[in-house]
C-alpha positions as CSV (number, residue, x, y, z in Angstrom):
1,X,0.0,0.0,0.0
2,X,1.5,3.6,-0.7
3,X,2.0,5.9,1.8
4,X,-0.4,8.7,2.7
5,X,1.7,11.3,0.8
6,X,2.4,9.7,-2.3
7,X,-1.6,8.8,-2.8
8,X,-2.6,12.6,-2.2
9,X,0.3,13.6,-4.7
10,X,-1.8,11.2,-7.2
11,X,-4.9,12.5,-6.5
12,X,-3.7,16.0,-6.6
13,X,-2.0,15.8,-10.2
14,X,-4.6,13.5,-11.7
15,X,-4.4,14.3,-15.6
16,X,-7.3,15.3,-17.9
17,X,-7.1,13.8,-21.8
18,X,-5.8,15.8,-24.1
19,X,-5.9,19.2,-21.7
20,X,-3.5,20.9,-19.4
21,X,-3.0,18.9,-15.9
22,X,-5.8,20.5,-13.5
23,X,-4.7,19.2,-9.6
24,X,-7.7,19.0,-7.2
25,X,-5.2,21.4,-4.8
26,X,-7.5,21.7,-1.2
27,X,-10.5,19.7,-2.6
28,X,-8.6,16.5,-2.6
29,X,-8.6,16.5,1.2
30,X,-12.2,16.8,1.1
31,X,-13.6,12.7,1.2
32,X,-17.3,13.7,0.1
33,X,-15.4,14.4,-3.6
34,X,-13.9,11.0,-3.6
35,X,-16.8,9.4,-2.6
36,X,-18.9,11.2,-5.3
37,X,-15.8,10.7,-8.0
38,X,-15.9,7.5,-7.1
39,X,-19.7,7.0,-7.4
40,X,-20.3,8.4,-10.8
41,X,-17.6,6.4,-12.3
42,X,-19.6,3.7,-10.9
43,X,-22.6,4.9,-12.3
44,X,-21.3,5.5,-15.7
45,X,-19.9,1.5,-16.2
46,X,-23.4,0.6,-15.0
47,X,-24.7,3.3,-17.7
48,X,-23.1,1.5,-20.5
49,X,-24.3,-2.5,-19.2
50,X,-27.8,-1.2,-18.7
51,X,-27.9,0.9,-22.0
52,X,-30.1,-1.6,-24.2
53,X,-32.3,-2.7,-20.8
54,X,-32.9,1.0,-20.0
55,X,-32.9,0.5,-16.4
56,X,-31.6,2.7,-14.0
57,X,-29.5,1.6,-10.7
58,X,-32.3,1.9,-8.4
59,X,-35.0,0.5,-11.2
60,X,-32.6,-2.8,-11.0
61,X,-32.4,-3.1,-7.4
62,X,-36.3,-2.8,-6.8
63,X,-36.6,-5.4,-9.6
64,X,-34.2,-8.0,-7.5
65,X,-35.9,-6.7,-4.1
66,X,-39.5,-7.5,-4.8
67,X,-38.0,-11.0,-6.7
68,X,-36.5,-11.6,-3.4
69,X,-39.2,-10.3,-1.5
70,X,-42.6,-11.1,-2.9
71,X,-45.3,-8.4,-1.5
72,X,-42.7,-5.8,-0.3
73,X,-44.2,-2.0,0.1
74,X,-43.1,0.5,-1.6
75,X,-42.7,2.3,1.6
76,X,-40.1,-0.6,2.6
77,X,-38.4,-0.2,-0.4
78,X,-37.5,3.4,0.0
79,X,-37.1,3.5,3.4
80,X,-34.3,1.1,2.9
81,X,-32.9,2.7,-0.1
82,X,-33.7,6.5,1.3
83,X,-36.0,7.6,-1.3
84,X,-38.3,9.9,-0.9
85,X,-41.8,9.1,-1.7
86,X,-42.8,11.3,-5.0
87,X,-39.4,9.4,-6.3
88,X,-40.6,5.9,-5.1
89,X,-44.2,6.5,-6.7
90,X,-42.0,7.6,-9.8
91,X,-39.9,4.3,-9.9
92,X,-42.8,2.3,-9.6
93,X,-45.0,3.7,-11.8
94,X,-42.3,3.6,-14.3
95,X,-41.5,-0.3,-13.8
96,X,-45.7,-0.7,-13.8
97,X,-46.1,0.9,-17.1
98,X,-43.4,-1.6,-18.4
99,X,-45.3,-4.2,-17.5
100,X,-42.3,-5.5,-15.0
101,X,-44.3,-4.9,-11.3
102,X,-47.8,-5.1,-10.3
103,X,-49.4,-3.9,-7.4
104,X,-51.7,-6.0,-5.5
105,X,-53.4,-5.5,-2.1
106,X,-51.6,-6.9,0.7
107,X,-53.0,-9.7,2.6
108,X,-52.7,-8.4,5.9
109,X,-53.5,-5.0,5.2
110,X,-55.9,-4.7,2.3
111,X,-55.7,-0.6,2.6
112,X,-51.5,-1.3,1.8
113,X,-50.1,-2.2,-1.9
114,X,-47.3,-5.2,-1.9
115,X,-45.0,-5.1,-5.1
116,X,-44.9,-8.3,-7.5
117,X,-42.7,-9.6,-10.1
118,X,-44.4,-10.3,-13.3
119,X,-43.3,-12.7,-16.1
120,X,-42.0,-9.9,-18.1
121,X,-40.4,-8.5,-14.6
122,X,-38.4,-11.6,-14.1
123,X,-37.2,-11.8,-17.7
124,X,-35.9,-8.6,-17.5
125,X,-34.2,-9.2,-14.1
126,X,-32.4,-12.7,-15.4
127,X,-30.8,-10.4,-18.1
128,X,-30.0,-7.3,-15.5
129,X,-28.4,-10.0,-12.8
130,X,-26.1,-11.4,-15.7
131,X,-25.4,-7.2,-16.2
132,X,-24.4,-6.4,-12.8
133,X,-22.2,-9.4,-11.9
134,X,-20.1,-8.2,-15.0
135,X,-20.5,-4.5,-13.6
136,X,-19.4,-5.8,-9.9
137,X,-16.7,-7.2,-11.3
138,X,-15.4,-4.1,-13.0
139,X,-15.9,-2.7,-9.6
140,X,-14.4,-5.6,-7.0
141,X,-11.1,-6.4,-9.6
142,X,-10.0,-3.1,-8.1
143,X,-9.6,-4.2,-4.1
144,X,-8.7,-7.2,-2.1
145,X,-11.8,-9.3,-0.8
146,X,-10.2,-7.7,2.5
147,X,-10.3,-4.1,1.1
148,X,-14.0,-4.9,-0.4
149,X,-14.9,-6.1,3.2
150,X,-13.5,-2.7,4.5
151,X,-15.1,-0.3,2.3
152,X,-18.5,-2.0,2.6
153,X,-17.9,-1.3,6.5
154,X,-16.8,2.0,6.2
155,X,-19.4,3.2,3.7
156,X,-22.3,1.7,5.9
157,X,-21.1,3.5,8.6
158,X,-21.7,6.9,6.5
159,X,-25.6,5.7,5.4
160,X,-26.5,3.7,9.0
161,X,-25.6,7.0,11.0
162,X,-28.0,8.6,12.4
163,X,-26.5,11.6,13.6
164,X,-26.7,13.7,9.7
C-alpha cells in the first residue's frame, strides 16, 4: 500500500485527456469528492451495461428486491434505499407501465399495496443479474476481498448513522 503522501500527490495531479493537468489542490482532502468521484464512475460502467435494458441503478435493485421479497411495500423499499416518496411513486410507476411490477393489495392489510414480479419483470431481471455481476466485477477487480470487506464497513457507517 502507498503511503499517505504519495496517494494525495496522485490525486492532486490527476491528468485530464488531451488538456492541461488541473490538480484537485484543497478539494482533494475533502472525502465527500472522492466518494462522489468514485460513485459516478460507478454509475457510468453501469450506464453503458444497462444501455439496451434501460434501467436505472435503483430500477434494478427494486426489480431484485420485490423477486427476493414477494409483496414488499413501496414504503419498505424506499425506506431502505432512502428515497423519498414522489421518487418511489415515480420508480414504480415507471416499472408498472413496463409491465415488469404489479401492485396487489396486501393480505394483511388490504388498505396497503405489496409489489410483484411479473413474467416480463423476471425476464428482465435474469438479463440485468447477468449485467451487474459483469458490472461488480469491474468494480471488485479493483480491491482485495479484505479491502471490499472494509469499504463496505466504512461506507455503511456513513448511510447507518444517524447523527446527519
Amino acid at each position: 500500500m502507498a503511503p499517505r503522501d504519495t496517494i494525495w500527490q496522485k490525486i492532486e495531479t490527476r491528468p485530464t485527456a488531451g488538456r492541461t493537468e488541473v490538480g484537485f489542490g484543497a478539494l482533494a482532502e475533502i472525502i465527500g469528492l472522492h466518494i462522489s468521484l468514485a460513485n459516478a464512475a460507478i454509475l457510468q460502467n453501469f450506464k453503458k451495461r444497462f444501455e439496451t435494458l434501460q434501467l436505472t441503478p435503483k430500477q434494478t435493485s427494486l426489480l431484485w428486491l420485490v423477486s427476493d421479497n414477494p409483496g414488499v411495500s413501496q414504503v419498505d423499499f424506499a425506506r431502505l434505499f432512502g428515497i423519498d416518496r414522489a421518487t418511489m411513486l415515480g420508480i414504480t410507476n415507471t416499472m408498472t407501465r413496463r409491465g415488469y411490477i404489479e401492485r396487489r393489495p396486501m393480505a394483511n392489510n388490504a388498505r396497503r399495496l405489496g409489489l410483484h414480479l411479473t413474467d416480463s419483470g423476471a425476464a428482465v431481471l435474469a438479463e440485468a443479474k447477468a449485467q451487474v455481476a459483469i458490472h461488480e466485477e469491474w468494480v471488485k477487480r479493483r480491491f482485495t476481498p479484505a479491502e471490499l470487506d472494509t469499504i463496505i464497513s466504512l461506507m455503511a457507517r456513513l448511510y447507518e448513522d444517524d447523527d446527519a
